[in-house]
C-alpha positions as CSV (number, residue, x, y, z in Angstrom):
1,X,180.7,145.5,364.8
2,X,181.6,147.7,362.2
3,X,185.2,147.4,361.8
4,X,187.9,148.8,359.2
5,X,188.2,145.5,358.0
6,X,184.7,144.7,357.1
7,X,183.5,147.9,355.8
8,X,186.0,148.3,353.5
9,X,185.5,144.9,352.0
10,X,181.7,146.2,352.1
11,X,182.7,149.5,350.4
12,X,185.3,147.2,348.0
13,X,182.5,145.5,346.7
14,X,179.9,147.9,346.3
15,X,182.3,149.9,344.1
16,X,183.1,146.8,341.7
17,X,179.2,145.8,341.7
18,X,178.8,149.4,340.8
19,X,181.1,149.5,338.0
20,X,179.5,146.3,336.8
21,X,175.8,147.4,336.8
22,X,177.2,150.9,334.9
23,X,179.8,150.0,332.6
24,X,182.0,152.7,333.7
25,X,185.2,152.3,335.5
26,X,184.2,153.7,338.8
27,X,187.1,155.6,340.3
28,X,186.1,155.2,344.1
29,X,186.7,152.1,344.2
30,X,189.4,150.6,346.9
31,X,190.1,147.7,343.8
32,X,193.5,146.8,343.5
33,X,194.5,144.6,340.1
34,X,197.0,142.3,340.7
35,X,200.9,143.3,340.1
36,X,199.4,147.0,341.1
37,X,201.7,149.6,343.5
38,X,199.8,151.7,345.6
39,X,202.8,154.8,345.1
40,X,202.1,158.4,345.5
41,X,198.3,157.7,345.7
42,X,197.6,160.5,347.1
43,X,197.8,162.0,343.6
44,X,194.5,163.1,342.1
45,X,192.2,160.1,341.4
46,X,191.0,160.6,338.3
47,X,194.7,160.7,336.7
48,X,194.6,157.9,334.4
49,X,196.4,154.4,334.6
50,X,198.0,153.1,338.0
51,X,201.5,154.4,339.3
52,X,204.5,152.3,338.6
53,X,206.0,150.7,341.3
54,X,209.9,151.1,341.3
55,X,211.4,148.2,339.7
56,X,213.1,145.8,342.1
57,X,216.9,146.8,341.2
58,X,216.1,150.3,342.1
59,X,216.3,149.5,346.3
60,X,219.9,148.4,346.1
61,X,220.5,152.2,343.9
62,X,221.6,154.7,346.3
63,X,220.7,157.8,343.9
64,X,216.8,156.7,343.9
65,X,216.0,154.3,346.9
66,X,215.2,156.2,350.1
67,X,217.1,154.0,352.9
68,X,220.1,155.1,354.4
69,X,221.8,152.0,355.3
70,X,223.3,149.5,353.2
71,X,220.7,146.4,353.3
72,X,221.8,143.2,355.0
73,X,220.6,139.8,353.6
74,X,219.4,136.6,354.6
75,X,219.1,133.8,352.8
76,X,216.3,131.2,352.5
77,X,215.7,128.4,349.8
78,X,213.9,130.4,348.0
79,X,213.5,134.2,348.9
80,X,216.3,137.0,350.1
81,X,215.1,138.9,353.2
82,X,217.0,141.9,353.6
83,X,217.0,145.3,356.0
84,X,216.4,147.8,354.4
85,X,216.3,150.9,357.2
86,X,216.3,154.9,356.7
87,X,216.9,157.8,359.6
88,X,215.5,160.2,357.5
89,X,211.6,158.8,357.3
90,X,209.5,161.2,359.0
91,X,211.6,164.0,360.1
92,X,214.3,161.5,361.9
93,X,211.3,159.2,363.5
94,X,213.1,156.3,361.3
95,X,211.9,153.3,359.5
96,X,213.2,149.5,360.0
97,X,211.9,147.4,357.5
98,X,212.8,143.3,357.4
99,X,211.0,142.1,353.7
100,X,211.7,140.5,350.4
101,X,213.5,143.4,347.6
102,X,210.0,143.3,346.3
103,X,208.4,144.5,349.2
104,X,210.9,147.1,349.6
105,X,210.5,148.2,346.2
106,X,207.0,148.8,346.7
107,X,207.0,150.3,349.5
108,X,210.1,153.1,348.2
109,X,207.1,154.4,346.5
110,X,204.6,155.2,348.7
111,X,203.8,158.8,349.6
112,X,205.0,158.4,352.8
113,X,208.5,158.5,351.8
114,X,208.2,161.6,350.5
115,X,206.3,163.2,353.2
116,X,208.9,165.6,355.6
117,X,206.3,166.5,358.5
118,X,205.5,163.9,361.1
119,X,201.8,163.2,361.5
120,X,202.5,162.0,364.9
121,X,203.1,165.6,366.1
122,X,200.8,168.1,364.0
123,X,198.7,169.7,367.0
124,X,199.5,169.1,371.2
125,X,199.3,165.4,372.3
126,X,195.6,164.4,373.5
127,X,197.0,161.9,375.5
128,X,199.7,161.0,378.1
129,X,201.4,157.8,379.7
130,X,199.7,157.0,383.3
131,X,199.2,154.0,385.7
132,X,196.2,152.5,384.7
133,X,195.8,150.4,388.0
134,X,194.6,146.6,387.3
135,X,198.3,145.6,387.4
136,X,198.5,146.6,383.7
137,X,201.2,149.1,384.4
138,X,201.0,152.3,382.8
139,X,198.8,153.3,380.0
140,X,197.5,155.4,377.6
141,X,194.5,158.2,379.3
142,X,192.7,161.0,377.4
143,X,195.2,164.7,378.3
144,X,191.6,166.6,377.7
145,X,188.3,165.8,376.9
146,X,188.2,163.9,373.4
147,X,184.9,164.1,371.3
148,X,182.7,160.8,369.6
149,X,184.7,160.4,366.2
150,X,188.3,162.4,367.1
151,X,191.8,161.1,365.8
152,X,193.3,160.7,369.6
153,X,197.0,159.2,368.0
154,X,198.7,159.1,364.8
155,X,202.0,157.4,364.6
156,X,203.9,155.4,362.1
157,X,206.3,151.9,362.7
158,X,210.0,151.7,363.8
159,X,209.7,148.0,362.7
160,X,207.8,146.8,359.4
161,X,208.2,142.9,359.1
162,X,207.0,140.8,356.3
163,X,205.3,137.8,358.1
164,X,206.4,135.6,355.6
165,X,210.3,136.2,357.5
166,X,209.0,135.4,360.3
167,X,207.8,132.1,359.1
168,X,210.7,131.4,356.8
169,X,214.5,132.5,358.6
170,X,215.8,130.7,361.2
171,X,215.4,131.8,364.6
172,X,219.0,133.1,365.0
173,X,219.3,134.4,361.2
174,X,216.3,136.4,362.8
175,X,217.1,137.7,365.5
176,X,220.8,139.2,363.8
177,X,218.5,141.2,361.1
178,X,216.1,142.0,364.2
179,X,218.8,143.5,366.5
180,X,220.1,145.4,363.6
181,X,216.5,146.7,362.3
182,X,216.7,147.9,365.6
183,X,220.5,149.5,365.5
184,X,219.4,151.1,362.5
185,X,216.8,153.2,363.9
186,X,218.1,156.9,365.7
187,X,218.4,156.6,369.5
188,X,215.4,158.6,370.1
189,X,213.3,155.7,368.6
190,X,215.5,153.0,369.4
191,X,214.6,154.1,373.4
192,X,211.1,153.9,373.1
193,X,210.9,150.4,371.2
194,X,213.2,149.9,374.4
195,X,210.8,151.2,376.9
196,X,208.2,148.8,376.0
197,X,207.0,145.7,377.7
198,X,208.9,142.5,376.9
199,X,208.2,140.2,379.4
200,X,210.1,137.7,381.2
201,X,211.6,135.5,377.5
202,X,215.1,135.5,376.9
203,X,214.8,137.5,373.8
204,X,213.6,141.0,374.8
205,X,213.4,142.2,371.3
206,X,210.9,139.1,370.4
207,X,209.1,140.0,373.7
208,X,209.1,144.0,372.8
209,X,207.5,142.5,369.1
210,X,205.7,139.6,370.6
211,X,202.9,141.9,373.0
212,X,203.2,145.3,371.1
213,X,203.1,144.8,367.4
214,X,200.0,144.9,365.1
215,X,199.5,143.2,362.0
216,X,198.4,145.7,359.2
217,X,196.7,145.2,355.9
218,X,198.6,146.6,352.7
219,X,196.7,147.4,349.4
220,X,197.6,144.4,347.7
221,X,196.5,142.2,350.7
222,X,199.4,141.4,352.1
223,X,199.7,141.3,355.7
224,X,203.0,143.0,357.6
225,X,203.8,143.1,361.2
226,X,204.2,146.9,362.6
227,X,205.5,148.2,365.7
228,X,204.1,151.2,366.2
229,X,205.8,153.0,369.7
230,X,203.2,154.8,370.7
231,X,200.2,153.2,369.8
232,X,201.6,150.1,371.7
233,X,201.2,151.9,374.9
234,X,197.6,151.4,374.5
235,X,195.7,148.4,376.3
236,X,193.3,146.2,374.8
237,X,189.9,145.9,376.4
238,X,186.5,144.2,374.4
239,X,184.7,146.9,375.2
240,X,186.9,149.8,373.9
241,X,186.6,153.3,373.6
242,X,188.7,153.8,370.6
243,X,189.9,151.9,367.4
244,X,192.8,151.6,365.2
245,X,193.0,152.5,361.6
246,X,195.8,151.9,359.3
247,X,196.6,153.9,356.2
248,X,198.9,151.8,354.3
249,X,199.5,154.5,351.5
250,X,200.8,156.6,354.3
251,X,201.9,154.0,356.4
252,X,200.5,155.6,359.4
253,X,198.3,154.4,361.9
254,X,195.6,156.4,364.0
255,X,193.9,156.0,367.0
256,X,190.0,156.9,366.7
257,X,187.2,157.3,369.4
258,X,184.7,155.8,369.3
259,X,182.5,157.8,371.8
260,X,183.2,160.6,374.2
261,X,186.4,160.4,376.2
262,X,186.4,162.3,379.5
263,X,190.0,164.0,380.5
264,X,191.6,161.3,383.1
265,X,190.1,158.5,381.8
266,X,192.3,155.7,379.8
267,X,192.4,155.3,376.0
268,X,191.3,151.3,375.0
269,X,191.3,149.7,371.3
270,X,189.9,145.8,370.9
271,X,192.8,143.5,370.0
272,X,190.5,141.0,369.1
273,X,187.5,140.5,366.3
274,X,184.8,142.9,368.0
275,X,182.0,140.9,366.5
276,X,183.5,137.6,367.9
277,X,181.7,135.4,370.9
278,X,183.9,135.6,374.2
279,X,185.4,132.4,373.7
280,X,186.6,133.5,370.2
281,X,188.3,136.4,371.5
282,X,190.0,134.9,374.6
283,X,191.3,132.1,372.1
284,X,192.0,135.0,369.9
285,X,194.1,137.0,372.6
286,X,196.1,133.7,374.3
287,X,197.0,132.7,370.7
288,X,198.4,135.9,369.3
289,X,198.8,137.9,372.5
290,X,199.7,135.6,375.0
291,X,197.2,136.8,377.5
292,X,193.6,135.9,379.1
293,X,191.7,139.1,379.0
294,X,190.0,140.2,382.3
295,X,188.6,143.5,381.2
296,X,184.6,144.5,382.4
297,X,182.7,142.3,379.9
298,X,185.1,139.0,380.2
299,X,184.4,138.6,383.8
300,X,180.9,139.1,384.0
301,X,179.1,135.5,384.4
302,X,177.8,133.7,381.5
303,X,174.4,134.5,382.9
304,X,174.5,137.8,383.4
305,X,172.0,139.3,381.5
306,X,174.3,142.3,380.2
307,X,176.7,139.8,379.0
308,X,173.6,137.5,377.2
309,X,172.8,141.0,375.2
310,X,176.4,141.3,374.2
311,X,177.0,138.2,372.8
312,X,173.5,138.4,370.9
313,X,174.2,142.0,369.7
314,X,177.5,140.8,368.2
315,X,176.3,137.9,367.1
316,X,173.5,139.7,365.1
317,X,176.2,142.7,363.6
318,X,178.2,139.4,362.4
319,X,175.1,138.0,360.7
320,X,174.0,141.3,359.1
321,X,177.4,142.1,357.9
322,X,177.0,138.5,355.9
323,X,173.4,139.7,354.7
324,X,174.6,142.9,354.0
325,X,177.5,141.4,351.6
326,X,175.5,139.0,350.2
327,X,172.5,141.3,348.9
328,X,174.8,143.6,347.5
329,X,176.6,141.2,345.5
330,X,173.0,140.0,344.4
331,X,172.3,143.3,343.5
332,X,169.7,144.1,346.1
333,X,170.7,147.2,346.9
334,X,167.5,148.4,349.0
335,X,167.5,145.3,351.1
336,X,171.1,146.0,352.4
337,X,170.2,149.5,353.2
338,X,167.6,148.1,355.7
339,X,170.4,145.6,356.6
340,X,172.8,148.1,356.9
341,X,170.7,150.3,359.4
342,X,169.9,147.3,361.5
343,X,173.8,146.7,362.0
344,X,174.2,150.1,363.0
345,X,171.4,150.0,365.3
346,X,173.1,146.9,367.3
347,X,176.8,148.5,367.1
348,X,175.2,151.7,368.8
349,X,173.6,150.3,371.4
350,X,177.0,147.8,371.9
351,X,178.5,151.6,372.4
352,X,180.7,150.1,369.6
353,X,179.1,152.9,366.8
354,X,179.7,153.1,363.4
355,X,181.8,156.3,362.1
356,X,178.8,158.0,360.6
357,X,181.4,159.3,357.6
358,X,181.8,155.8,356.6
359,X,178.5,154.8,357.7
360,X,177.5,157.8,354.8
361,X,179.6,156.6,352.5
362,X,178.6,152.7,352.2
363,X,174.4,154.1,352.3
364,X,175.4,156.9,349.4
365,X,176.7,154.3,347.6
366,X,173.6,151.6,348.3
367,X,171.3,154.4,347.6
368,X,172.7,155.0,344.5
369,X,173.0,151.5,343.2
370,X,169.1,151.2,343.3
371,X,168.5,154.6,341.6
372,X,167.2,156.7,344.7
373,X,169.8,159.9,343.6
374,X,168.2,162.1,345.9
375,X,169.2,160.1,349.3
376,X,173.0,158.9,347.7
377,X,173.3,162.6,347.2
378,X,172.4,163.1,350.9
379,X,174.9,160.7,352.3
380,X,177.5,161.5,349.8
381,X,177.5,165.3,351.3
382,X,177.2,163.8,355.0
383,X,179.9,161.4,354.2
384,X,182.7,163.9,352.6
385,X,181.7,166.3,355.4
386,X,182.9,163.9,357.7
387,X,185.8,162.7,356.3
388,X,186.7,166.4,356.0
389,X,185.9,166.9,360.2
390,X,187.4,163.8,360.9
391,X,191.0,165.4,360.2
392,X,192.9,162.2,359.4
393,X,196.1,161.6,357.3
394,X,194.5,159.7,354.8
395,X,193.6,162.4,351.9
396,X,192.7,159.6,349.5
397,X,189.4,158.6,351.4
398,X,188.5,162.0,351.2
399,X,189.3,162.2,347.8
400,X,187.0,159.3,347.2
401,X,184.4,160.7,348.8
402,X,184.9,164.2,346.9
403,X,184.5,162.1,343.6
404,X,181.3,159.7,344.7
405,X,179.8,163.2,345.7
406,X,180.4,164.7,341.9
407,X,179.3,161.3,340.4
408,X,176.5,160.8,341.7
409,X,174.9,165.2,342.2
410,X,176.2,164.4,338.1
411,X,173.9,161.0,337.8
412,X,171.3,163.2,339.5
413,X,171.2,166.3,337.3
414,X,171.9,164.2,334.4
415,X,168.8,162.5,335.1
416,X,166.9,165.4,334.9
417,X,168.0,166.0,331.6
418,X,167.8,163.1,330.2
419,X,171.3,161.9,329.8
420,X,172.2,158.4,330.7
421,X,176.0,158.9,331.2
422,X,178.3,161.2,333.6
């Protein structure tokens, strides 16, 4: 399938390949150098040089760090883990986060500190809390009709946890910065962590973070753990109607369909690897989820003929997405275009479709890498008119595709006159 993960490694490549082949920095590129900070990158692309991160000193400084509380510390051989929690993020929503001063320090400068307005609440909710039946309680179903390609959910995390915590305190040095992650947060936000599932543990804040938190991607490749209060209301199923996408410059999640929703009918995102065999993601689900999924496609037989097709359909998208990488680090541009096609051909017919904007995007940039201007041009409009329908918090993609669109209409008219360089 075409997720978040692998098309942006695709898109991560094809914009250093790019810059290789040219010689020019290329500035839609998702490259990160190492020792970079992704703060306020919503700022123009083209301003030269990367932002500075805030040095480390400046989260313990109550004049410039953003949290509210006074962090509390634990203690390892070798790393501080400290709370570092504000009431203010988001219009009183709240932020917990449990990391290294490091982290923090990075983090203080993202944009989405300085953002006032909560993106979780821009426009009437297009969906609402229901029993689902299937004794999976209540869930998350579709308020009004929701069209192919429509942000459904944006929230952002209570709780932000470096894994590396996780691995590293002790169970009860844990749970004190836990239960006081969660102290820190206003009441409003406090209830609904509160109101999720737990289960039947001891521990109902390690149950609460146990079946409802995600594990997001930052720019620099590290990997946090997220709670997100509403988006956990949403049930997994492997063949979902809708998938999540994480903005870590914004630190916002969204919820994105993936086809047609009717009113009534429940919202479902894959908590597994789409592209994986259904052994894979039941091993997948009982390790990090602690359940055996039972959804449509699990329990059809393993001769049923529509589960044969799926597991040869996502089979072949996992393949082609190797091909695909492969022939563009190789430079054969055309050959992944074909590739690239073919992918989207199986994800479709899976009913598992690529977002055509970033479906446009990586063939603009393939299309260009091989010379044809005229069709990167096509897909570079396509692309940044879909980003711009799409609606999403994430002005930097958009941005990105504002400037591939410039670059290569630039290439193309350049071409026409002879020059080599844009």
């Amino acid at each position: 399938m075409f997720t978040e993960r692998c098309i942006s490694r695709l898109l991560l490549l094809l914009g250093l390949v790019g810059s290789a082949r040219t010689g020019q920095v290329s500035t839609s590129t998702a490259y990160r150098p190492k020792g970079y900070c992704s703060a306020r990158s919503g700022a123009p692309l083209h301003v030269p040089g990367p932002p500075t991160c805030p040095p480390v000193a400046s989260v313990w400084d109550d004049k410039t760090s953003p949290w509210t509380t006074t962090p509390l510390c634990s203690t390892t051989d070798s790393t501080d883990y400290c709370l570092f929690a504000t009431s203010a993020f988001r219009n009183g929503h709240g932020i917990s986060l449990v990391s290294s001063p490091h982290v923090a320090a990075e983090l203080a400068g993202h944009d989405a500190f300085a953002d006032a307005p909560d993106p979780r609440r821009p426009r009437p909710p297009k969906w609402r809390l229901d029993h689902v039946g299937g004794g999976r309680g209540r869930g998350a179903v579709a308020s009004g009709p929701v069209r192919r390609g429509e942000v459904i959910v944006a929230d952002v995390p209570a709780l932000l946890l470096d894994t590396a915590f996780l691995r590293a305190v002790r169970p009860h040095h844990r749970r004190r910065l836990l239960r006081r992650a969660l102290a820190a947060l206003p009441e409003a936000t406090q209830a609904e962590v509160l109101g999720l599932s737990h289960g039947d543990g001891p521990q109902p804040l390690d149950g609460i973070l146990a079946l409802n938190a995600h594990g997001v991607g930052m720019d620099d490749g590290r990997i946090l753990l997220a709670l997100f209060p509403n988006i956990a209301r949403i049930n997994h199923s492997c063949r979902p109607n809708a998938y999540l996408r994480f903005h870590p410059s914004r630190l916002t999640a969204e919820i994105i369909s993936y086809t047609a929703i009717p009113a009534g009918h429940e919202i479902l995102i894959s908590y597994a690897p789409l592209a994986d065999s259904r052994d894979d993601r039941q091993a997948h689900l009982l390790q990090h989820w602690g359940f055996t999924c039972t959804c449509a496609l699990c329990r059809l037989p393993a001769a049923a003929a529509e589960r044969i097709d799926s597991e040869f359909r996502r089979r072949r998208t996992r393949e082609l997405e190797t091909s695909v990488y492969h022939a563009m680090r190789e430079g054969y541009f055309q050959d992944a275009v074909h590739m690239a096609r073919e992918w989207a051909m199986f994800a479709e017919q899976e009913a598992l479709p690529v977002p055509e904007h970033e479906l446009n995007t990586l063939l603009a940039g393939l299309y260009e890498g091989y010379g044809d201007l005229a069709n990167a041009t096509r897909h570079a409009r396509i692309a940044l008119d879909g980003w711009l329908r799409l609606g999403s918090v994430d002005g930097e993609q958009r941005e990105r595709a504002r400037v591939m669109l410039e670059r290569v209409v630039c290439q193309r008219e350049g071409a026409k006159r002879r020059k080599e360089v844009c």
